[in-house]
Backbone as numpy.savetxt, mean C-alpha at the origin, in Angstrom:
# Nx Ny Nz CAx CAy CAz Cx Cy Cz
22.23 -19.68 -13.63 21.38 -18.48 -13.63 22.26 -17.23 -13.63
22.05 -16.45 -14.80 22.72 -15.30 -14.60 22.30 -13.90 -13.77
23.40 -12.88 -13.12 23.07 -12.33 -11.89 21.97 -11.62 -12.65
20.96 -11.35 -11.52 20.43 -10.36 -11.49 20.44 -8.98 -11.92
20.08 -8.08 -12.69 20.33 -6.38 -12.79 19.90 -6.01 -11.19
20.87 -4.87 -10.71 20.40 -4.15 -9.50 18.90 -3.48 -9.51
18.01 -3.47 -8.65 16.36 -3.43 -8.52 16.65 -1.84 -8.72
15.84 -0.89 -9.68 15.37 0.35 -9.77 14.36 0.75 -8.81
14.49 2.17 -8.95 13.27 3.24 -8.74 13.16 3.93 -9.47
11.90 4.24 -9.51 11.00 5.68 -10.77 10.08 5.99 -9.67
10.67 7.74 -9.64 9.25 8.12 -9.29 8.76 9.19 -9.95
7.33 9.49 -9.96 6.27 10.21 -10.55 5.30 11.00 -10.12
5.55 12.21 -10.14 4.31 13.05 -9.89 3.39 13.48 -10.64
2.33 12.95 -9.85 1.01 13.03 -10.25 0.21 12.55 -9.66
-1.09 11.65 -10.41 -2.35 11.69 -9.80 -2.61 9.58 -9.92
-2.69 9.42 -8.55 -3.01 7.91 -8.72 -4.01 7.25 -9.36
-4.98 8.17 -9.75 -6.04 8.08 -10.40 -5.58 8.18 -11.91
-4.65 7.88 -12.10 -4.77 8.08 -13.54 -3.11 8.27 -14.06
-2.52 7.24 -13.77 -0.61 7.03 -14.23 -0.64 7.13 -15.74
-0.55 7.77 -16.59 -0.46 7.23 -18.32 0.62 7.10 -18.47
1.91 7.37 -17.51 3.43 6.66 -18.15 4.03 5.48 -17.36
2.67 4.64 -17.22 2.95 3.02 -16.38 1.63 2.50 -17.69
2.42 1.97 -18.23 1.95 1.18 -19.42 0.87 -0.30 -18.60
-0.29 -0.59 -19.48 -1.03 -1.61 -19.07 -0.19 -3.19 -18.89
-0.38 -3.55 -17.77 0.45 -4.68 -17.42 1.52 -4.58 -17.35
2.29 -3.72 -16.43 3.76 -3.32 -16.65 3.99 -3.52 -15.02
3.03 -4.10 -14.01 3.51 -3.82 -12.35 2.86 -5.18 -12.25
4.10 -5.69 -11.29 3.61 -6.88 -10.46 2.62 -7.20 -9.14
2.78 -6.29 -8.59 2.05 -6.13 -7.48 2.16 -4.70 -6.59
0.78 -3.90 -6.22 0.69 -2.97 -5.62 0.43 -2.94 -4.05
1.33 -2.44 -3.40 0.96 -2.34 -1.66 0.97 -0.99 -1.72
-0.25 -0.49 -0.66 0.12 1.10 -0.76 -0.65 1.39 0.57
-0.85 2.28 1.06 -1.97 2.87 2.03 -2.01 4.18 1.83
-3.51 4.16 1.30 -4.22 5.67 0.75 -4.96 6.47 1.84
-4.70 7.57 1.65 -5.46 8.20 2.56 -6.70 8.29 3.05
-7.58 7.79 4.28 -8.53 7.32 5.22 -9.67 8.33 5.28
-10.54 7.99 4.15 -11.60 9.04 4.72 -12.15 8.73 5.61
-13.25 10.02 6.27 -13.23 10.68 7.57 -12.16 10.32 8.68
-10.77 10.46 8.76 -10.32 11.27 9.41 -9.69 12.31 8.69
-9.84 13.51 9.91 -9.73 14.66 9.64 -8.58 15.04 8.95
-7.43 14.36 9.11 -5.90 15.14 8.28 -5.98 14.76 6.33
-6.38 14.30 6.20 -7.17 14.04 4.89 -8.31 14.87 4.43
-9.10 15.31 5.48 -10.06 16.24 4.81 -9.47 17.39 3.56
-8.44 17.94 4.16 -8.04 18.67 2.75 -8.11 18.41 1.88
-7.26 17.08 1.82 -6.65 16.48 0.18 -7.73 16.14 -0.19
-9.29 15.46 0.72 -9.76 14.94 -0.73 -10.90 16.42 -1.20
-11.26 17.21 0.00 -11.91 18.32 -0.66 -11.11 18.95 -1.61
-9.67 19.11 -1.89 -9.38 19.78 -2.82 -9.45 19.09 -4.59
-10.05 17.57 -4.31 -10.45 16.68 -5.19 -12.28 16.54 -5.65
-12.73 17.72 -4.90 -14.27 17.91 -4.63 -15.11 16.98 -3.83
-14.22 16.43 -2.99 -15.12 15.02 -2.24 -14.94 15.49 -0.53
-16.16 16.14 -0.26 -16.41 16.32 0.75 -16.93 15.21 1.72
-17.73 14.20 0.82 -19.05 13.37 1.93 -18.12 11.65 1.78
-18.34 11.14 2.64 -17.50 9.92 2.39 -17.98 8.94 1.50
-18.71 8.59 0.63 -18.97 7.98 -0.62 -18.38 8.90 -1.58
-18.36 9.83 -2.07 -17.45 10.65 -2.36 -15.78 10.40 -2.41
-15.21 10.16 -0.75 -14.00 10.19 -1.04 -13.71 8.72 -1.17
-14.80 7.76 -0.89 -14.23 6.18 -1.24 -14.56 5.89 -3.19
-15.11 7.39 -4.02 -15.14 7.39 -5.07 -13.94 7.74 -5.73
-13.42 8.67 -5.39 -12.15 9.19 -5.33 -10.93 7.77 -5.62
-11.11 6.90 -4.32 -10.26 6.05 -4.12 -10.52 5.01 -5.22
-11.63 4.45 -5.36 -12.08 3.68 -6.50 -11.60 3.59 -7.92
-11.38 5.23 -7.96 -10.57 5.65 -9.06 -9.26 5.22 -9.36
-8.33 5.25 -7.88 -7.26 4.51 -7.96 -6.78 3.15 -7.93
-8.30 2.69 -8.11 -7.87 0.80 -8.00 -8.16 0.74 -9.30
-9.35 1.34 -10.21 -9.15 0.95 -11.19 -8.05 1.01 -11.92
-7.26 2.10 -11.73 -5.79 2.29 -12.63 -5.07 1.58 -12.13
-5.03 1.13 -10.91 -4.79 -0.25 -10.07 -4.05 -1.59 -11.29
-5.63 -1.84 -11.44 -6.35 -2.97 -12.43 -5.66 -3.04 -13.61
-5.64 -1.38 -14.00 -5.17 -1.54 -14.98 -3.98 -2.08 -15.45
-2.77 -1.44 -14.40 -1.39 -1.49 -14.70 -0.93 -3.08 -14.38
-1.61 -3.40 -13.60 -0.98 -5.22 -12.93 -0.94 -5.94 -13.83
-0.70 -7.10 -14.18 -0.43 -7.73 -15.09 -1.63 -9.00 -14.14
-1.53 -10.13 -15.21 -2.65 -10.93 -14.66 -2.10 -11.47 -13.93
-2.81 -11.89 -12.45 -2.17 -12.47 -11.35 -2.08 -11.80 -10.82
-1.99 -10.18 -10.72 -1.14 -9.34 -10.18 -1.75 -9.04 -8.98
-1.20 -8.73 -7.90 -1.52 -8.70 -6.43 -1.99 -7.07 -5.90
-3.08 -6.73 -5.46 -3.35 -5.19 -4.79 -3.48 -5.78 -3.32
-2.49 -5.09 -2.43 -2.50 -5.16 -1.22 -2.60 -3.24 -0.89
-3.85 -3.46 0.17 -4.42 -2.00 0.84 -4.07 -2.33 1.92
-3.31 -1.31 2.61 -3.47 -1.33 4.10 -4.10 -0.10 4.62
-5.79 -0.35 5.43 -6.72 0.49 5.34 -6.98 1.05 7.24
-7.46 1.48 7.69 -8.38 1.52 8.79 -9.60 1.84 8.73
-10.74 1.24 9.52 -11.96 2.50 9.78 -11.50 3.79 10.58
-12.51 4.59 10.49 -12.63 5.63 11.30 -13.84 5.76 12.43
-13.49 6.82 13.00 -14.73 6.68 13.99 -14.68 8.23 13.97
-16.26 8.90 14.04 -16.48 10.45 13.74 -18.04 10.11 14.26
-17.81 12.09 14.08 -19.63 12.34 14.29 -20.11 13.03 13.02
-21.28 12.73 12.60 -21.93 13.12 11.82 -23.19 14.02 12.02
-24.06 13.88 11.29 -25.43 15.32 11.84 -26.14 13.77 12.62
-26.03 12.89 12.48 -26.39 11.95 13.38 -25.57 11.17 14.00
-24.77 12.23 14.56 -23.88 11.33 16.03 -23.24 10.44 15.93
-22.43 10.35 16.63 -20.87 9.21 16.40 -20.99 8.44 16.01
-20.21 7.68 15.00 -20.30 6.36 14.87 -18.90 5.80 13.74
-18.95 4.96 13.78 -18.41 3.81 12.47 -18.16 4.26 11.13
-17.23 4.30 10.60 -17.31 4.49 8.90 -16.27 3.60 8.66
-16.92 2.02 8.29 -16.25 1.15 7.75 -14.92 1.38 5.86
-13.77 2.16 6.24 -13.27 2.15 5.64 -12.78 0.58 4.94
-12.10 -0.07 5.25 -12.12 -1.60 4.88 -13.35 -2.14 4.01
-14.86 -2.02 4.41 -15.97 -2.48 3.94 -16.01 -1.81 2.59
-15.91 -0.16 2.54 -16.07 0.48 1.28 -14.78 0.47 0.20
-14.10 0.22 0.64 -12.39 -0.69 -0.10 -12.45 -1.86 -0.82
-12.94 -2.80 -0.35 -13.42 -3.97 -0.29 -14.39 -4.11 -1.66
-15.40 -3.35 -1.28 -16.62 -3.03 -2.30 -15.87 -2.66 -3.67
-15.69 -1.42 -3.55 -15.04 -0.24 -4.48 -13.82 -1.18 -5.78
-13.27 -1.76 -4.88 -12.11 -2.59 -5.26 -13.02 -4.07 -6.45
-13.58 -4.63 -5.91 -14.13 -5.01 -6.57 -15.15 -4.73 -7.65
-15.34 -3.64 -7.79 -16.51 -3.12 -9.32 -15.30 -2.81 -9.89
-14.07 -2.69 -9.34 -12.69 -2.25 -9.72 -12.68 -3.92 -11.36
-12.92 -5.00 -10.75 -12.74 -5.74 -11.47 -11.22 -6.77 -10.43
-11.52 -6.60 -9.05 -10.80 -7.22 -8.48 -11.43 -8.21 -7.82
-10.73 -9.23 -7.80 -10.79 -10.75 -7.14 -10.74 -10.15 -5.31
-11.62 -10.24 -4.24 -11.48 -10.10 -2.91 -10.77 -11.38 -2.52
-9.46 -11.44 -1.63 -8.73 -12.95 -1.01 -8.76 -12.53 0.14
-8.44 -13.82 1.19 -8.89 -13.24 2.74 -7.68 -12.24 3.09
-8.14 -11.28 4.02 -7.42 -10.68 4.18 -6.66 -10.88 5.86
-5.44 -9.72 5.99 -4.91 -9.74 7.41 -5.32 -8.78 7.86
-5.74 -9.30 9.61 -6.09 -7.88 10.13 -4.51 -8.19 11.19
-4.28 -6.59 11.30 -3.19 -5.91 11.74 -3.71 -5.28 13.32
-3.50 -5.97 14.41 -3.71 -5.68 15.22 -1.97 -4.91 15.94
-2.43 -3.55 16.39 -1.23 -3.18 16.62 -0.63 -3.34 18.19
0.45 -3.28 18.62 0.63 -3.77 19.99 0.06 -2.24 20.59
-0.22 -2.04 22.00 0.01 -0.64 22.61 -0.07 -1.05 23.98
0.68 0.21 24.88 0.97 0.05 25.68 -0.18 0.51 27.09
-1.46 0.83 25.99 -2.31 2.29 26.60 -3.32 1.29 28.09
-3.09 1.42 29.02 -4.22 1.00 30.10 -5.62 0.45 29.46
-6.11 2.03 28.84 -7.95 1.68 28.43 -8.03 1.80 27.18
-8.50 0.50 26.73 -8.58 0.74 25.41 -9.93 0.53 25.24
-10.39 1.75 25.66 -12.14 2.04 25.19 -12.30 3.65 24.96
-13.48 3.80 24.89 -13.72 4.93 24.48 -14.88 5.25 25.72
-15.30 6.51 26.38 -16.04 6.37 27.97 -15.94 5.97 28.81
-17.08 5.31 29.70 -16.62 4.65 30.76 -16.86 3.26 30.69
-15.81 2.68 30.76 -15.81 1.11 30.54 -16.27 0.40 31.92
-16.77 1.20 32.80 -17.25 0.37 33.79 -18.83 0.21 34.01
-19.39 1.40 33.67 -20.80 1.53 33.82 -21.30 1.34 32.34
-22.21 0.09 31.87 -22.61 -0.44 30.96 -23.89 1.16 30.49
-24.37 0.73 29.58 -23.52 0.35 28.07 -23.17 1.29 27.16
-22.80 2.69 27.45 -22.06 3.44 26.43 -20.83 4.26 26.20
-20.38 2.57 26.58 -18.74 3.08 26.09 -18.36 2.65 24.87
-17.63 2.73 24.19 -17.09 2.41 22.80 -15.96 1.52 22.63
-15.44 0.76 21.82 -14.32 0.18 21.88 -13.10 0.70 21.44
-12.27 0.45 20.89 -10.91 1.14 20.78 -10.68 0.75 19.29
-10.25 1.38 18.55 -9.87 0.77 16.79 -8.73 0.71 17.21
-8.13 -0.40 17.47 -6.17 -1.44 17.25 -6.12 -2.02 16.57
-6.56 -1.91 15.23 -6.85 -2.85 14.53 -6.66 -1.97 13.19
-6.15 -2.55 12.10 -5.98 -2.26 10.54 -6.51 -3.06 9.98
-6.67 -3.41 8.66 -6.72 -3.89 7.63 -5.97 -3.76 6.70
-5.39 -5.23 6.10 -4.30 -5.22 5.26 -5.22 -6.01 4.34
-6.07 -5.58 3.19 -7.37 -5.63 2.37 -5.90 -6.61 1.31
-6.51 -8.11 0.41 -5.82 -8.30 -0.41 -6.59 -8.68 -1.84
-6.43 -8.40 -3.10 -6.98 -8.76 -3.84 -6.41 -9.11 -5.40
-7.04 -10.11 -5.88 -6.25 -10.84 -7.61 -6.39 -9.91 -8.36
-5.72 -9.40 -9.88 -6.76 -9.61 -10.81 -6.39 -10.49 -11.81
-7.55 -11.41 -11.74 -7.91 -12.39 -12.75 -7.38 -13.43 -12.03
-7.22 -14.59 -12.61 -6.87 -15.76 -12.02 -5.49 -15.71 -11.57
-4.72 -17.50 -10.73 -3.37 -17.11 -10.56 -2.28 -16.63 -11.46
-1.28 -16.32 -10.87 -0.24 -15.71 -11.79 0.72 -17.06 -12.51
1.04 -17.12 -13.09 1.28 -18.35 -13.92 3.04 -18.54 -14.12
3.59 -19.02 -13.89 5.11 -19.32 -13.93 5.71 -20.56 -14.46
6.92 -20.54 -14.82 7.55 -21.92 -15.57 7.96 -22.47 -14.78
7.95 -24.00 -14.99 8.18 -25.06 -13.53 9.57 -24.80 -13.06
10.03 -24.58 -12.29 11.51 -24.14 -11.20 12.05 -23.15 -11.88
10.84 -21.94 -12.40 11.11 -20.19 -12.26 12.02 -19.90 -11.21
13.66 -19.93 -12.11 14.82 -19.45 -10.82 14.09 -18.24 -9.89
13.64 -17.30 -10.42 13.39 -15.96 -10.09 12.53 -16.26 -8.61
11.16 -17.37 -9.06 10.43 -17.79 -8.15 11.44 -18.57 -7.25
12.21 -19.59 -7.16 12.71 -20.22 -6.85 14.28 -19.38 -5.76
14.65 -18.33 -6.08 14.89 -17.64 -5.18 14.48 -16.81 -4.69
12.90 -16.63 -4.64 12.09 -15.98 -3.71 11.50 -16.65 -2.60
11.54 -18.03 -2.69 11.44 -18.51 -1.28 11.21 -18.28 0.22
10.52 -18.34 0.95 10.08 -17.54 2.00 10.73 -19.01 2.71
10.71 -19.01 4.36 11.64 -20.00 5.00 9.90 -20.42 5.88
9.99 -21.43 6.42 9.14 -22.34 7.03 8.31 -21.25 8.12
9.16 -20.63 9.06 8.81 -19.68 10.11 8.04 -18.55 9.40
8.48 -18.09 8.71 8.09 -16.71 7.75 6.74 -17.04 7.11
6.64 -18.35 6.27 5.34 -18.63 5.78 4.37 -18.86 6.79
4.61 -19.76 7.79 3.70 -19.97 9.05 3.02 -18.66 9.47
4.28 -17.99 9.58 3.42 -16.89 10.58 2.96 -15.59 9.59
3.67 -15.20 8.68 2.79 -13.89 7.84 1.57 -14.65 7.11
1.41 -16.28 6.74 0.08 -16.36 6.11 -1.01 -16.54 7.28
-1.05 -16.28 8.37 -1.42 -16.30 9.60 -2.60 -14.96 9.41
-4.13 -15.13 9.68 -4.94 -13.82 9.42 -4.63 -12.57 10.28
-3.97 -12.62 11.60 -4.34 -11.87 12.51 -2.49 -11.49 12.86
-1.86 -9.89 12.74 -0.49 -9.93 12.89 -0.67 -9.14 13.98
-0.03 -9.56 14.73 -0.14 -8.59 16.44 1.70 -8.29 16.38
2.84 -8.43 16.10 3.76 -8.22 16.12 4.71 -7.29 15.89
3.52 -6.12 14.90 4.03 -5.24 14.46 3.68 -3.79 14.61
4.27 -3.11 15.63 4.00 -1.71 15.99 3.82 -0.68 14.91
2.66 0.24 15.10 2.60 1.20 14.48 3.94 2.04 14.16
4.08 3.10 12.93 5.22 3.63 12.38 4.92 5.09 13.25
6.23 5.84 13.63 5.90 6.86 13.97 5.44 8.05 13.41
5.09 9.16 14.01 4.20 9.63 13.52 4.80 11.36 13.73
5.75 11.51 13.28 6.21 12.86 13.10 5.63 13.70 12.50
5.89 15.06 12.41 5.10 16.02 11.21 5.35 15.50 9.53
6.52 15.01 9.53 5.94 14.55 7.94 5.33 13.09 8.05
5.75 12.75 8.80 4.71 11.04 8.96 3.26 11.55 8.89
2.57 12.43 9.64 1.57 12.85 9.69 0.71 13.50 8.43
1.93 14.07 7.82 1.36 14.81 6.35 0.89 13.16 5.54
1.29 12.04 5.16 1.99 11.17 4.76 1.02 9.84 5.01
0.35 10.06 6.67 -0.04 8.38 7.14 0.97 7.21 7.09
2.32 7.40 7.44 3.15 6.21 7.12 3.19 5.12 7.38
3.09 3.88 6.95 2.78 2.53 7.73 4.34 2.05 7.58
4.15 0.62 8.89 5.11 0.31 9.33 6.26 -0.20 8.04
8.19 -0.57 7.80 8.48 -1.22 6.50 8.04 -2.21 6.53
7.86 -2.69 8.10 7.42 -4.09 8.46 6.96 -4.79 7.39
5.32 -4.23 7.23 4.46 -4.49 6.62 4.44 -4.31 5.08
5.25 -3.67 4.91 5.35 -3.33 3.66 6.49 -4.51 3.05
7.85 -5.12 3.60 8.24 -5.96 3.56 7.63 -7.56 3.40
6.67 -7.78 4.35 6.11 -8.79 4.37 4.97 -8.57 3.11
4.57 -8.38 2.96 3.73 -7.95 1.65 4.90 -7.80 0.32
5.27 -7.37 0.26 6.27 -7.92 -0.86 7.07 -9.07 -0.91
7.26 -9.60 -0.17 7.93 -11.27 0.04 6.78 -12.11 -0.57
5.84 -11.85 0.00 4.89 -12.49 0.05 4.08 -12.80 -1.18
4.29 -11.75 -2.00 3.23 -11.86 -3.16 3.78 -10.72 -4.79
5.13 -10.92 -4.51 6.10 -11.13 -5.66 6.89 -11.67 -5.86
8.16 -11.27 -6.92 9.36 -12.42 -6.41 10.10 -11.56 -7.23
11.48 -12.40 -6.94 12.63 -11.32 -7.30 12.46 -10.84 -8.97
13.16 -9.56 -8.89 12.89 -8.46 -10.89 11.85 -8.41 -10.81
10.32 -8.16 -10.13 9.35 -8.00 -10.35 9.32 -6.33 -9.96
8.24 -5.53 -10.63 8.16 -4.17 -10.16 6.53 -3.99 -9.68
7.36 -3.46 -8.34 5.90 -2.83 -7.26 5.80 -1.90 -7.47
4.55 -1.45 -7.41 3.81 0.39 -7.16 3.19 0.62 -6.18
3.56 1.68 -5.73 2.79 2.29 -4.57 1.88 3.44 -5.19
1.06 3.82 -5.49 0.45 4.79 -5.99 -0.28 5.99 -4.82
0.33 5.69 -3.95 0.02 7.15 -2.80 1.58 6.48 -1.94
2.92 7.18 -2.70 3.81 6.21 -2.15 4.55 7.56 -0.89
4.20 8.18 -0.73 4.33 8.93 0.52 5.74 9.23 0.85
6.28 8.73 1.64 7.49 8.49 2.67 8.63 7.52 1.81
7.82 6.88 1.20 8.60 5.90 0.17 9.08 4.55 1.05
7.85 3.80 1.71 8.12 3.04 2.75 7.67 1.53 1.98
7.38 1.71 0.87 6.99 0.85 -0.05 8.16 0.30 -0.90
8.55 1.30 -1.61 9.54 1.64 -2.45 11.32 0.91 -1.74
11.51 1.41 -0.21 12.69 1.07 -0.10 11.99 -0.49 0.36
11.20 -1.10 0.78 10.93 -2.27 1.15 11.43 -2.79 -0.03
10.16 -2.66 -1.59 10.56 -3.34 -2.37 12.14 -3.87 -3.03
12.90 -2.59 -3.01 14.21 -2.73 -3.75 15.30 -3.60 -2.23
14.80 -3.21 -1.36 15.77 -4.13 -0.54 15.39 -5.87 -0.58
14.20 -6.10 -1.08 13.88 -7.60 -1.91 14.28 -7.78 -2.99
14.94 -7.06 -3.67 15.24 -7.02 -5.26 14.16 -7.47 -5.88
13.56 -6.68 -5.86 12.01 -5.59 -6.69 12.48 -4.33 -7.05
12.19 -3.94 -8.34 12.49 -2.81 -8.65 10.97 -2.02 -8.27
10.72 -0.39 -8.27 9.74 -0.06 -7.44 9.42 1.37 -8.41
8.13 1.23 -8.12 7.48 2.83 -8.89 6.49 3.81 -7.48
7.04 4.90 -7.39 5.76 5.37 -6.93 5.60 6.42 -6.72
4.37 7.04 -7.32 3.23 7.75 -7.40 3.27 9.01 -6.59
3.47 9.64 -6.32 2.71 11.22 -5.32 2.31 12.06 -5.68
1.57 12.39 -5.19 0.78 13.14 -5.67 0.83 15.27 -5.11
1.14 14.81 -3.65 1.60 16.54 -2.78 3.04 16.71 -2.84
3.18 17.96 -3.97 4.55 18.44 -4.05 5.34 18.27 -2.73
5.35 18.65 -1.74 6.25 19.17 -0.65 6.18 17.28 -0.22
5.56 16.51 -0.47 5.61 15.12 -0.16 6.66 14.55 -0.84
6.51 15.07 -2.29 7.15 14.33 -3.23 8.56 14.67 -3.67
8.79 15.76 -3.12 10.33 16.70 -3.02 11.00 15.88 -1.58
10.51 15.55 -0.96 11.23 15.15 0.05 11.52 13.38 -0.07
10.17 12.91 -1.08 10.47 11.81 -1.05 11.65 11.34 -2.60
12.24 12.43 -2.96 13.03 12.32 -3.98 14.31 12.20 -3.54
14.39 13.10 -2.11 15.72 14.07 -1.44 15.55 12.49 -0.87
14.35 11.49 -0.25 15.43 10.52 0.65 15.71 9.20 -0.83
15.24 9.39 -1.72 15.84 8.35 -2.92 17.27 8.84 -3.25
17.37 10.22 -3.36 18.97 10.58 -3.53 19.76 9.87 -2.45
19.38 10.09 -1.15 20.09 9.77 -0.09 20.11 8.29 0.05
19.69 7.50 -0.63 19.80 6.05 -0.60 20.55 5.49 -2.12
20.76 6.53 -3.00 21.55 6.46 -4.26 20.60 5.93 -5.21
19.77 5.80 -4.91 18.13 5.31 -5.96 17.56 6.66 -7.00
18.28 7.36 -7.19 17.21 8.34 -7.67 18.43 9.71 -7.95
18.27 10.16 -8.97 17.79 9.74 -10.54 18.59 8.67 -10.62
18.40 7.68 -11.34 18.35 6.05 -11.85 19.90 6.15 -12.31
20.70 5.14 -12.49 22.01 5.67 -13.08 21.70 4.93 -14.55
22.15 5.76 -15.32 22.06 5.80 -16.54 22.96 4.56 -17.39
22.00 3.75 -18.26 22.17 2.55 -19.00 23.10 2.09 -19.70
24.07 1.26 -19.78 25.25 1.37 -20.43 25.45 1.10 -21.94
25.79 2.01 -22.73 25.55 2.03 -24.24 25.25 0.59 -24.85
23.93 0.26 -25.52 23.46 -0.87 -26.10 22.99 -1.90 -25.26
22.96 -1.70 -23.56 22.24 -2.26 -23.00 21.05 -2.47 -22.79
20.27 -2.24 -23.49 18.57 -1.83 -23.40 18.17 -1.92 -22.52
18.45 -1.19 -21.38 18.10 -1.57 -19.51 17.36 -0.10 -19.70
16.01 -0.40 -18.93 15.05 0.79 -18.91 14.47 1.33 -17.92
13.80 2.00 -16.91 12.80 2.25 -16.20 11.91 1.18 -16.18
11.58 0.70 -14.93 10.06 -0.15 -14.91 9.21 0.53 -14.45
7.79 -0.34 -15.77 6.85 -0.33 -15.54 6.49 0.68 -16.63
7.15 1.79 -17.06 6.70 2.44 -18.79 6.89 1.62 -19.61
């Protein structure tokens, strides 16, 4: 087997809703986590997209699975890592199953729903309720919990019998046991600084295990709300080459400044008659 090319990055500004220089079937698999309607640090971004009401901003999002759909190749893997929210409305607190309307959305997408992981996060907090948890019954429970939403499109992905590529992607006995496992309690939330906050950053953890998991080596991932670029360095430290998406200038300037700082970005340039390209155009 001859070596490997070193795994790329491309990144792109613009609109996840709509990549036209990621050619149809050009990405192996997408992990990303998009921004959570109703909570509030998102309200900007999606009103400045005209989606004030939350069917609205899970329309918004819909938008980005279909281009999703589009770019994967068959087989190709969409991993969401989602939360609900909890808010008040003109009728009083409650629930807004983000996961449920993902789920939905994703599928008119033309996506296959597979079971998914829920992401229970560790914490250290005493009460994890909401009121008074002693005097029945209106206290609330606590959201520790994510959703790591997974879905096909089209049937499995199809490979040649002892695909080196597959064949050194191999996951080890411990690793398969426990990430195909529904429920991950092991992995702490990412911190949450002022640009983490602009951003929503999820753990590499997760972003690692999700790429082990459901690509294999020279394959190219997209993140299409790739933020922090927590997607991006996961993928290429698997040797995955990686694309992704942003969309908020001051997001996407910084997430260039840490690709420089990891020597990923701008790409080093192809050696005469090598036809070595950008993935995923």
């Amino acid at each position: 087997m001859s070596p490997s090319p070193p795994p790329t990055v491309r990144l792109l500004r613009g609109d996840a809703r709509d990549v036209a220089a990621l050619a149809a079937g050009s990405v192996h698999l997408v992990v990303t986590s998009p921004p959570y309607p109703m909570i509030p640090q998102w309200d900007g971004l999606f009103a400045a997209l005209g989606a004030t009401e939350y069917a609205q901003m899970h329309s918004v999002l819909g938008e980005a699975w279909r281009e999703c759909h589009r770019t994967l190749v068959a087989g190709g893997i969409l991993a969401v890592n989602v939360g609900d929210a909890l808010r008040s409305d003109a009728g009083g607190f409650r629930l807004w199953p983000n996961h449920a309307a993902v789920l939905e959305s994703a599928a008119r997408a033309g996506f296959t729903p597979l079971p998914y992981v829920l992401w229970k996060k560790p914490t250290n907090r005493p009460n994890a309720f909401l009121g008074s948890g002693f005097l029945p019954p209106n206290a609330y429970v606590t959201l520790d919990c994510e959703f790591l939403l997974l879905f096909r499109k089209g049937g499995l992905r199809r490979f040649a019998p002892h695909d080196p590529r597959r064949l050194a992607s191999r996951l080890a006995r411990a690793e398969r046991d426990a990430w195909f496992s529904q429920v991950w309690s092991d992995v702490r939330g990412a911190p949450q600084g002022p640009r983490e906050r602009r951003t929503g950053a999820f753990p590499s953890a997760i972003a690692e295990r999700l790429v082990r998991m459901f690509s294999v080596v020279g394959d190219t991932v997209l993140d299409p709300f790739a933020g922090t670029g927590t997607t991006l360095w996961a993928a290429v430290a698997s040797g995955r080459n990686a694309v992704g998406v942003e969309w908020d200038p001051v997001v996407y300037d910084e997430l260039t400044r840490r690709a420089r700082a990891r020597g990923l970005w701008p790409p080093a340039p192809s050696a005469p008659g090598s036809g070595a390209g950008s993935p995923g155009g």
